[in-house]
N, C-alpha and C positions, 0 to 999 in steps of 0.2 A: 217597862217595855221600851222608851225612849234611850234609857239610859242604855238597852243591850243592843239596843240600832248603832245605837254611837261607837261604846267600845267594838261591837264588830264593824260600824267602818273605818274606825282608826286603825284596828288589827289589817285593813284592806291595803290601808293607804301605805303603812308598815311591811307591806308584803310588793309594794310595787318602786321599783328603783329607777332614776333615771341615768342613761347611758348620755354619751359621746363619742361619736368617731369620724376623727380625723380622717377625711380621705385622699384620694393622691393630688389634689388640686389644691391642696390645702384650703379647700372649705370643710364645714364640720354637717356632721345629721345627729340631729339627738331625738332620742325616741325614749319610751319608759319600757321598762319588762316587768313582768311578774316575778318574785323571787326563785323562784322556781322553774324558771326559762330555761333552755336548754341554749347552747351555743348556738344548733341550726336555726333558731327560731332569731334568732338576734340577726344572724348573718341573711336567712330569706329578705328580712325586712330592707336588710341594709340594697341587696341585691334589687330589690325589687324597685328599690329606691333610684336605683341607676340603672333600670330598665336591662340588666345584666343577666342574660341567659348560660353564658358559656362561663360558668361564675368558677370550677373547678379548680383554677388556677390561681384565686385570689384566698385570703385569710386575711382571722383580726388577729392583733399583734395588742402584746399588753404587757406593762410591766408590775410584778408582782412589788409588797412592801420593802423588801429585799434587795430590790433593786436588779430581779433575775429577769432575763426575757422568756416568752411562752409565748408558743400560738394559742389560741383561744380552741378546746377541743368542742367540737358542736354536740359530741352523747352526753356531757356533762353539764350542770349549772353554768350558768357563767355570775352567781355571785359567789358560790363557793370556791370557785376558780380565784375568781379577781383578792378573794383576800383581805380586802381594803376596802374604806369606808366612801360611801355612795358621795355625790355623782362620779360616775366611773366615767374614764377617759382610755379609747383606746384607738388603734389605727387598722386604717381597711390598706392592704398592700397585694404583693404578688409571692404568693407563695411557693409556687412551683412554673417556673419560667417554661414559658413551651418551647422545644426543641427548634421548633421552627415560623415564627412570631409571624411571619407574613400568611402561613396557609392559614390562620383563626378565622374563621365564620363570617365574621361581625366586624365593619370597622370601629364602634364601640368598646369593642373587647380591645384590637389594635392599639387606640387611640389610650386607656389605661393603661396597656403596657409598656407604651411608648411614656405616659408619664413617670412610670416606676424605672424605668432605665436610665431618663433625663436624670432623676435624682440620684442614682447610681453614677452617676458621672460628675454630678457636684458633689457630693460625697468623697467622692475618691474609690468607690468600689469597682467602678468600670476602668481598667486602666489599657493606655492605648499609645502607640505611638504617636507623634505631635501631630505627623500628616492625616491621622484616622481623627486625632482628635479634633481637629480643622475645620475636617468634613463633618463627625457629629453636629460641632457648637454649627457652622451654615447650615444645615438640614433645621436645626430648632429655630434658629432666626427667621427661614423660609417660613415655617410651619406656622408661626406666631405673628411675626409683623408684613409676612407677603413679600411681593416681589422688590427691591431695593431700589429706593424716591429720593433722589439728590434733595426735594426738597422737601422731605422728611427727615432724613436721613444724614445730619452732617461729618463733615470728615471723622474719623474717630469714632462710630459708633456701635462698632465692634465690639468694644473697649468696656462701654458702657453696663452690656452684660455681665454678669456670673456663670459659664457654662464651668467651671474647674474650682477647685479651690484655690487657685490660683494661674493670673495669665504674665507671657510673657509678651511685646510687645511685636514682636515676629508673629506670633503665634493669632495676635490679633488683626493683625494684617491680611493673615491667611488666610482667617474666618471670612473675613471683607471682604477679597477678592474670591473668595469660591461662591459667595453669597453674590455679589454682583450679578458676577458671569459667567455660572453654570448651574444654576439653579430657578431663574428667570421664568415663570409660569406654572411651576407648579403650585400647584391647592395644598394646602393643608395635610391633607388626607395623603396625599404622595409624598409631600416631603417624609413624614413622620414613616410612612412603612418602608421609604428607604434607608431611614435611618435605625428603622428595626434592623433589615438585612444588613447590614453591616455591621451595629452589633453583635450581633446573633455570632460574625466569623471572631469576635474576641474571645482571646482563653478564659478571662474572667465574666464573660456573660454566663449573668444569673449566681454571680456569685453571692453570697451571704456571707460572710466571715465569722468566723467562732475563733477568738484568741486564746493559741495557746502555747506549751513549750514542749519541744523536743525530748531526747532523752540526756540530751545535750546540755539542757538549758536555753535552749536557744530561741529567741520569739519567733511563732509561727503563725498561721491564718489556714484552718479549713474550712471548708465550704462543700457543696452538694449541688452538681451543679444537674442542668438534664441528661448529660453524657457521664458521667461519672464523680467518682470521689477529688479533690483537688487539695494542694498541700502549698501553700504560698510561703516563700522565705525572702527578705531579702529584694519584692520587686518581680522574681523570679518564681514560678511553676516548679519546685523540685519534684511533685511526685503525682502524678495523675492514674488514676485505676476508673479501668470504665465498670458502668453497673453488673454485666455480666461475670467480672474477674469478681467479683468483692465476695468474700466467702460471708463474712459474719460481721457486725458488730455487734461491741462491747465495752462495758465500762463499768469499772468497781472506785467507787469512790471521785476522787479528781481521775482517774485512770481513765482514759480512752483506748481501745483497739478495734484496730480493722486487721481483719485473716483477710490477704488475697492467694492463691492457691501455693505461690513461695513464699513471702514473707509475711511478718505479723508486724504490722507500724505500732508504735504507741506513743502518744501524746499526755501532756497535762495540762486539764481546764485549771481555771484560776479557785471553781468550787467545786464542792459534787455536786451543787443543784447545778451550775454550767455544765457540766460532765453531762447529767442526764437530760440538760436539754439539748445539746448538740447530738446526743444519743439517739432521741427521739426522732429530730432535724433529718438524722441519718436512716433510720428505720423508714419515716414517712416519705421522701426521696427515693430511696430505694425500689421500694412497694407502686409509689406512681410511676418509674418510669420504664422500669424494670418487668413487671408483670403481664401478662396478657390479660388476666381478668381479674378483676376485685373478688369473686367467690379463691382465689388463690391466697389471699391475706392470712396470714396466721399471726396470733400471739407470739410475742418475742419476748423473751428474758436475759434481762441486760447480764448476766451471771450464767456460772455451772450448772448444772444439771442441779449437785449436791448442798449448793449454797443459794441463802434466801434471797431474791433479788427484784430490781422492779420490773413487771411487766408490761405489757406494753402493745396496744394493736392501732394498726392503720385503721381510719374507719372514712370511707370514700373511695368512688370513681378510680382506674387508673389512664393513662394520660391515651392508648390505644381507645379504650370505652370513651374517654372525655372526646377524643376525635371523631369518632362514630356516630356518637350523639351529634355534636355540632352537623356535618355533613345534614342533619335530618330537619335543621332549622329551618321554618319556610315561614316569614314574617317580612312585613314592611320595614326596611332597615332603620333605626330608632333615630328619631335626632338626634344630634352631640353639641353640649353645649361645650364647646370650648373654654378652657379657664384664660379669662381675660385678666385687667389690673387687680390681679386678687391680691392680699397681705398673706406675707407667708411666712410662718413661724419657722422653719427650717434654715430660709435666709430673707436676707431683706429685700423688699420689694418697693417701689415707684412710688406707690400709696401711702408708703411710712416715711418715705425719705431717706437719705444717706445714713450711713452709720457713722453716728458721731459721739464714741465713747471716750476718745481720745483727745476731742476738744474742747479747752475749757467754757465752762457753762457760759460766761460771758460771752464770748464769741460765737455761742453756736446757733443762734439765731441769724447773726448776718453770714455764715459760711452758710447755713442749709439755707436763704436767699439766691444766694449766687449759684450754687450747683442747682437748684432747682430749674434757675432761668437758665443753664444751660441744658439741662435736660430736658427744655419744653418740649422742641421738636419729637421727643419720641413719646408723650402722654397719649398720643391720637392711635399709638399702638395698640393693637391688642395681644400683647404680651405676657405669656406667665412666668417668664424665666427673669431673674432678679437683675434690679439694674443697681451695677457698685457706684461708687465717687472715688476718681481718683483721687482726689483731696484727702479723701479720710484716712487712710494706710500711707500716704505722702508726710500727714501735719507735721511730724517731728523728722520723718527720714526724705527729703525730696530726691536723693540719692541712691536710694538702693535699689529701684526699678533701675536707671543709664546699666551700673554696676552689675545684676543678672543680667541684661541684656546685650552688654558688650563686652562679658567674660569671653564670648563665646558664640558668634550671631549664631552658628549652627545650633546649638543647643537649644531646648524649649522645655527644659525642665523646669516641671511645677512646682516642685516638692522636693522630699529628700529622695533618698534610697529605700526607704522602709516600705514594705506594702502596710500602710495604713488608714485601716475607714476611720470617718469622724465620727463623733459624736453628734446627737442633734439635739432637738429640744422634748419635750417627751412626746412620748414615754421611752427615754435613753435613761438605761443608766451610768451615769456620771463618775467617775473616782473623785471624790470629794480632792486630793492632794494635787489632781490632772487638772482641774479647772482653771486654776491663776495660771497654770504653767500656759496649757492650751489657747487663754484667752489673748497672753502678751505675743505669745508665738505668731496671733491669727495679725494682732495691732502691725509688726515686725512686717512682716510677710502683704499687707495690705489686702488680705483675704482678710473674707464678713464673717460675724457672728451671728448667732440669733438675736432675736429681741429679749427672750429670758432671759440669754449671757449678759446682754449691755443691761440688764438693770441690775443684776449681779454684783457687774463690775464694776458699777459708774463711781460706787462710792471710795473703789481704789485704784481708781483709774494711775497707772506708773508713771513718775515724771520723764518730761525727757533725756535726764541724763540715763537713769535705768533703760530706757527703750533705747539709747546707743549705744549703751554696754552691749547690751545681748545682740544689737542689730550688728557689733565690729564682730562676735563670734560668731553670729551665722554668716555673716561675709565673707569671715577666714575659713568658714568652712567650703562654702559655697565654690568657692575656687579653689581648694585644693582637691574639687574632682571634674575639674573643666577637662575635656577632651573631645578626640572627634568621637570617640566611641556612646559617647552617649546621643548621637544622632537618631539612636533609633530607642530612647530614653523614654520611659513608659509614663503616663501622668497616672499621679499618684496624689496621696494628703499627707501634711506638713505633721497630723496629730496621730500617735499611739493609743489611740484609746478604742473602747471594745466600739465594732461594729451597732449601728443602733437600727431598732427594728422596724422605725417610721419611716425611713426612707424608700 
């Protein structure tokens, strides 16, 4: 009798898995599910967890063994889903960006999606001219450490932040001076929804990027955005179709298409499992922002009539209903804990200290001394946005910051010409051959890595003559496209690599 208690609580304990998920503050919630859990039931909890009523907008993000990304669907398991072997690890984000971020409900709700955008703009997904990006990075500074304290606050501490994947020193100056003196009393709460509205007027708000190629050959970036379908080349918008023109999508194999009422686009994902999950991506976008009502959802079939193919249903709310309902909220507005000095795996934070993968182990205890005691004054922040050292992107090049910055004082370019999102830490999937490249590129550039990369990397960290080899070719690059045209130059990221879904 003992013995059949036991094996059936062992069979119990066997039946119950624990989770992780990453959320936008980068703190984590781990809870356990039954094997047999459904998506929804994962996700209520999560919700519940963050007092999240107007939750329609958010999703988990997970990366299969594969290394493919996927939304977490709620009618299905989520261990059958996941694939891979327990504890599971996955991210709570923003999965369908509202059209128009300041009318939400809740400033709760706000205040999440003000953190998914902040990360869209360290990323490189939000791309903007220098003078928008100015005002972004002042609005986060507002939001986070308040009104600007000479003696908190010493010369330079603009600087000190991570709002880009890379700053110029113009461009930190700017931050500085809009942050001084014109932002001077606002709360928290204001900064951040003004910094909605103004994202919200970027073409790339709410973009998600799915890389792929032309019929050309040629690297692309689509995305779904609240207004329609989008086609990134180059930096540039080449092809934008709103949700009402979009006849159909489709996709056989790596084959992507979209019917709009003249033409038919076709793209190539890098898999078919990328193919049908940007497929999907497209279907679920559509369906939310597109439709009047959820009883309007039909099953889609990624194929012909006459050939076997995957199908595929929205299953949720559309973004008209999700509006409706909110309007009906009538509750004491939830508290908000803001994210203070938290550690953050995405990028480096105050609490970890500088990134110093680049200096040798001998010395990096009296370099991360000295930047520390100069970064005192800003410990009293309550800050969640990453503070850099200039030191550490300096150690071998002290030269290449003067050098962008007085190619060309108009210029404020971040990055190259590519539109491209980074990589993060996971659940991203990585190109195993991208990594070395990506990491030296980040060293060059004096833009951070994660904490996974520097323990990656530490044990082949480049010496300096290699990081001056490549730092004279990106130099020679760098100024062979100085001009005034690039004045109204969009911030961008230095890395090619697929968009990752934790951000």
């Amino acid at each position: 009798m003992l013995s059949r208690l036991m094996s059936g609580s062992s069979r119990s304990l066997e039946r119950e898995y624990s989770c992780t998920v990453r959320l936008l503050d980068d703190s984590e919630y781990t809870c356990t599910i039954q094997r047999d859990a459904k998506g929804q039931y994962l996700f209520d909890l999560l919700c519940h967890h963050l007092n999240l009523l107007e939750k329609d907008y958010f999703g988990i993000r997970f990366v299969d063994p594969d290394k493919q990304r996927h939304w977490l669907e709620f009618t299905k398991s989520v261990v059958k889903q996941l694939r891979s072997q327990p504890p599971f690890t996955m991210c709570f984000r923003v999965k369908f960006y509202p059209a128009d971020p300041a009318a939400l409900k809740e400033e709760i709700t706000r205040y999440l999606v003000f953190l998914q955008i902040k990360r869209d703009l360290y990323h490189g997904r939000l791309l903007c001219k220098t003078s928008d990006a100015a005002l972004l990075a002042a609005y986060i500074l507002q939001a986070e450490i308040g009104d600007y304290d000479p003696g908190k606050h010493p010369e330079g501490y603009s600087s000190k932040f991570q709002f880009f994947p890379k700053h110029s020193e113009k461009l930190e100056k700017k931050i500085a001076e809009i942050h001084k003196t014109e932002l001077s009393g606002q709360t928290p709460a204001t900064s951040e929804l003004n910094f909605l509205r103004k994202a919200q007027t970027l073409e790339t708000y709410g973009v998600d990027p799915h890389p792929c190629k032309d019929v050309s050959g040629n690297a692309a970036f689509l995305a779904f955005t609240p207004f329609g379908f989008v086609v990134l080349q180059g930096n540039k918008r080449v092809h934008f179709i709103k949700w009402n023109e979009v006849a159909k999508l489709k996709f056989e194999g790596k084959t992507f298409y979209l019917y709009e009422k003249k033409i038919i686009l076709t793209y190539f994902a890098p898999t078919p499992e990328a193919c049908k999950h940007l497929w999907k991506c497209g279907i679920e976008n559509q369906a939310f922002y597109k439709l009047e009502k959820s009883s309007q959802v039909r099953t889609v079939s990624s194929s012909n009539l006459f050939f076997k193919g995957s199908r595929f249903r929205y299953s949720g709310r559309v973004a008209k209903e999700v509006m409706e309902s909110s309007a009906k909220i009538k509750r004491e507005p939830p508290e908000i804990h803001r994210a203070g000095m938290v550690p953050s795996r995405s990028c480096p934070s105050i609490t970890h200290g500088p990134r110093l993968s680049s200096v040798p182990r001998t010395r990096r205890r009296a370099v991360h001394i000295s930047i520390m005691e100069g970064l005192e004054s800003l410990r009293d922040s309550a800050h969640s946005t990453p503070v850099r050292s200039s030191s550490h992107g300096d150690t071998f090049l002290p030269h290449v910051r003067s050098i962008r910055a007085d190619s060309n004082e108009r210029v404020a370019v971040i990055a190259d010409e590519a539109y491209s999102p980074a990589d993060s830490v996971l659940p991203t999937p990585v190109a195993e051959h991208s990594l070395e490249l990506m990491l030296l590129s980040r060293q060059i550039n004096g833009a951070t890595c994660s904490i996974e990369e520097e323990k990656e990397s530490e044990a082949s960290t480049p010496t300096a003559a290699e990081v001056e080899v490549l730092g004279g070719e990106l130099r020679a690059l760098c100024q062979g496209h100085g001009g005034p045209e690039q004045e109204q130059a969009m911030v961008c990221l230095q890395n090619p690599l697929s968009g990752e879904p934790a951000h």
